[in-house]
N, C-alpha and C positions, 0 to 999 in steps of 0.2 A: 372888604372883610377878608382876612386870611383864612385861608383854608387848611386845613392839617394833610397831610400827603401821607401821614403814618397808614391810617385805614388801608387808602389804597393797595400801599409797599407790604403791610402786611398778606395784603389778597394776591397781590404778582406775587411775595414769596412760597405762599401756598401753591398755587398754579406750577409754578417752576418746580417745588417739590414730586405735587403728583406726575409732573412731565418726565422728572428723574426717576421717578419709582417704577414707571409706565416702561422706561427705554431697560429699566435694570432688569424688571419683570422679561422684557422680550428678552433680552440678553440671554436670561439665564438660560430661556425656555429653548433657544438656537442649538447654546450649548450643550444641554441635556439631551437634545437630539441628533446630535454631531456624536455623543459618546456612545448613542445606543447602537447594538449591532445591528445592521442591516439585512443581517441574512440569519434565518437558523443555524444551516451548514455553511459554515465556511471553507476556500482554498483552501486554507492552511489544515482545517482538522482533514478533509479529502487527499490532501497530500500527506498527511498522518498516517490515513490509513491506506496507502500506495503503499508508505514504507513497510509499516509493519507489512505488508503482505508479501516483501517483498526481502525481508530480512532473516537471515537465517534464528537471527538473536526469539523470535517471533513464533520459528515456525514456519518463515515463510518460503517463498518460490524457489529462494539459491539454495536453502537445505533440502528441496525436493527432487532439486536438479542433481544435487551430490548425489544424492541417496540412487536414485534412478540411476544413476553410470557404477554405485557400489556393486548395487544390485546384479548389475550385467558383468561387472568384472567379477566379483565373490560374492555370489547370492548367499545371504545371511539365514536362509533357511535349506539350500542344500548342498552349500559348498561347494555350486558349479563354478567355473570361472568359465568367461566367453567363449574358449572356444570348443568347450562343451554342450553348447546348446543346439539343439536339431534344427536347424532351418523349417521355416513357417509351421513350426510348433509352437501351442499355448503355453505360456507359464504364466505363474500367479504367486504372488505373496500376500502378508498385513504388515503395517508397519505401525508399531505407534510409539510417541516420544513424549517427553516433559523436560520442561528445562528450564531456568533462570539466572538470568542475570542481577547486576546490584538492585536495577530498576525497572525488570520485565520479567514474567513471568508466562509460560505457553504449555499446551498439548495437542499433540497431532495425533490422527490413529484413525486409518485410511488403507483400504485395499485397492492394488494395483493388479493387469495381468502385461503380459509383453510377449512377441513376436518376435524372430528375429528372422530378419534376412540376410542372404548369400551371398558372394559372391564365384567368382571361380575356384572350384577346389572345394566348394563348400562352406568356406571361414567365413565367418559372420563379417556383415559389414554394416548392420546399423540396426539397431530393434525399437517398434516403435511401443510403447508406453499407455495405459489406459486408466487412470486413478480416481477414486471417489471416496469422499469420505469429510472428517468435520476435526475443527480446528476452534481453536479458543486459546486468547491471552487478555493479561492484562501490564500495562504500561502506563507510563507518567503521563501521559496526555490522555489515554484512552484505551477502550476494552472492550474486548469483538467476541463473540462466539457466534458460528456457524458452520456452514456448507463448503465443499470444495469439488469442484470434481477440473479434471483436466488431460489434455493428451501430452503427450513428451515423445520426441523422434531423435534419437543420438544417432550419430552418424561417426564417421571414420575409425572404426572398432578396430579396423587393421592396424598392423605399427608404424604405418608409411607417414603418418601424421605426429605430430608432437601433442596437438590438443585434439580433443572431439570437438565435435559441432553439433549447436543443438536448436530445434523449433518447439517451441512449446505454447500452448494457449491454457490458460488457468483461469475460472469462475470463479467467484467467492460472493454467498448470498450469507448476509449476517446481518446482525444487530449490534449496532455498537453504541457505547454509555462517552460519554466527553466529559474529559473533567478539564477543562479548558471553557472560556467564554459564555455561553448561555448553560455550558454543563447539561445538556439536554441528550434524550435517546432516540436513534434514528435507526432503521435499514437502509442496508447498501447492495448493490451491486456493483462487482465489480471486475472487468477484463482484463485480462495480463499479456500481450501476447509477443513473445520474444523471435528476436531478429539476429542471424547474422551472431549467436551466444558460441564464445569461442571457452573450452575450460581446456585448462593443461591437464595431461594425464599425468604428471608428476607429484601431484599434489592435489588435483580438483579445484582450485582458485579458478575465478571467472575472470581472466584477463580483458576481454572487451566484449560487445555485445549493447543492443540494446531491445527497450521493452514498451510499447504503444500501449497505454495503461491508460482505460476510463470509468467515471465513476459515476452512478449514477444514484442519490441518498435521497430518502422520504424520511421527511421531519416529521412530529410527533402530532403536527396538527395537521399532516397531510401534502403540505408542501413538496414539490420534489427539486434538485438540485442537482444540476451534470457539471462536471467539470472533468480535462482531458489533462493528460501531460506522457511525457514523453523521458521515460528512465534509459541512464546511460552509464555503462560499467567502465568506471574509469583502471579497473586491478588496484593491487593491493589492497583489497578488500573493502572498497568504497564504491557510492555508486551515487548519481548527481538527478534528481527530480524537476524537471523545466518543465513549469505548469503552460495551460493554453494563455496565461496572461505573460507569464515571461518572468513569473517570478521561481527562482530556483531554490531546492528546498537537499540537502547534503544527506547520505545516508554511510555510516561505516559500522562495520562487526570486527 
């Protein structure tokens, strides 16, 4: 008797379908998890908020460094210039700014006091710096409001030098909104602390220098997230972000 093989062929072809349907299913499900991010905080928005903190465009560290050697050469509230000021006497100011660009927007507004020290003759030789106060912007990636406080030490006030020199350490506790990737709201912390900051007295541009910058952000569901990097002032008004992974992130004003 012959036998018909269609029944069969139609049952393997079933089989082979659900086998395709089965592999297309895992497929997709690999992929769909290969796109999702894997982190709350990411590098890249941590290295966001380096820059901005870091940016004068911002608000950030290079506009507080200018303002700090303004300060000492033509104080904006008493028209001293440097070498008016009394050795190991206090002084004090407030400062506050707003400012925008095509694609950022900021406010700073912060009191500082400062010291100045002597050398022979009396002529200042370097005054150190005490600032506290709150900060807020917003930018195409993202947008911070908070806390700042920080010290600053300029050094070679004399004219034997072409630039000053400066050490500084800058805190910043805030809250920032990502309009990038999960688009989520987190706090930060974050360290700034400069090395080796050379700025011309000709102009105040930050010729070279660099800054050991970390971060430390709690996501929204509690998560926290550190990541380090290491900024470096290349002059002419740009500055290069080398995260702890090696990837490098450009900043210019």
């Amino acid at each position: 008797m012959k036998h018909s093989i269609l029944p069969n062929k139609k049952m393997n072809n079933s089989f082979l379908v659900l086998i395709l349907a089965l592999l297309a299913f895992s497929i997709t499900s690999c992929n769909k998890d290969d796109d999702e991010p894997t982190s709350e905080i990411s590098e890249e928005e941590a290295a966001e908020v380096i820059a901005m903190a870091v940016s004068p465009e911002s608000g950030g560290i290079v506009e507080q460094t200018t303002e700090a050697i303004y300060v000492i050469e033509v104080d904006n509230t008493s028209g001293k210039s440097v070498e008016d000021y009394e050795c190991g006497v206090e002084y004090g100011s407030s400062y506050n700014r707003s400012g925008n660009t095509s694609t950022i927007t900021y406010s700073v507004d912060y009191g500082w006091s400062w010291i100045v020290t002597c050398g022979e003759g009396l002529f200042p030789l370097a005054a150190d710096f005490t600032m506290d106060g709150s900060s807020s912007y917003v930018g195409p990636k993202i947008s911070s409001e908070g806390a700042i406080t920080a010290t600053i030490k300029v050094e070679n006030l004399d004219g034997a030098q072409g630039t000053y020199n400066l050490t500084e350490d800058f805190s910043f506790n805030a809250t920032q909104e990502s309009f990038v990737r999960n688009k989520t709201t987190f706090t930060s912390t974050i360290k700034l602390t400069t090395s080796n900051l050379a700025v011309l007295k000709s102009n105040y541009n930050i010729t070279s220098g660099t800054v050991a910058a970390s971060f430390v952000g709690v996501s929204s569901s509690g998560n926290t997230y550190d990541f380090s990097g290491t900024v470096k002032f290349n002059g002419n008004q740009t500055a290069t972000i080398t995260m702890g992974s090696g990837n490098t992130y450009d900043i210019a004003w």
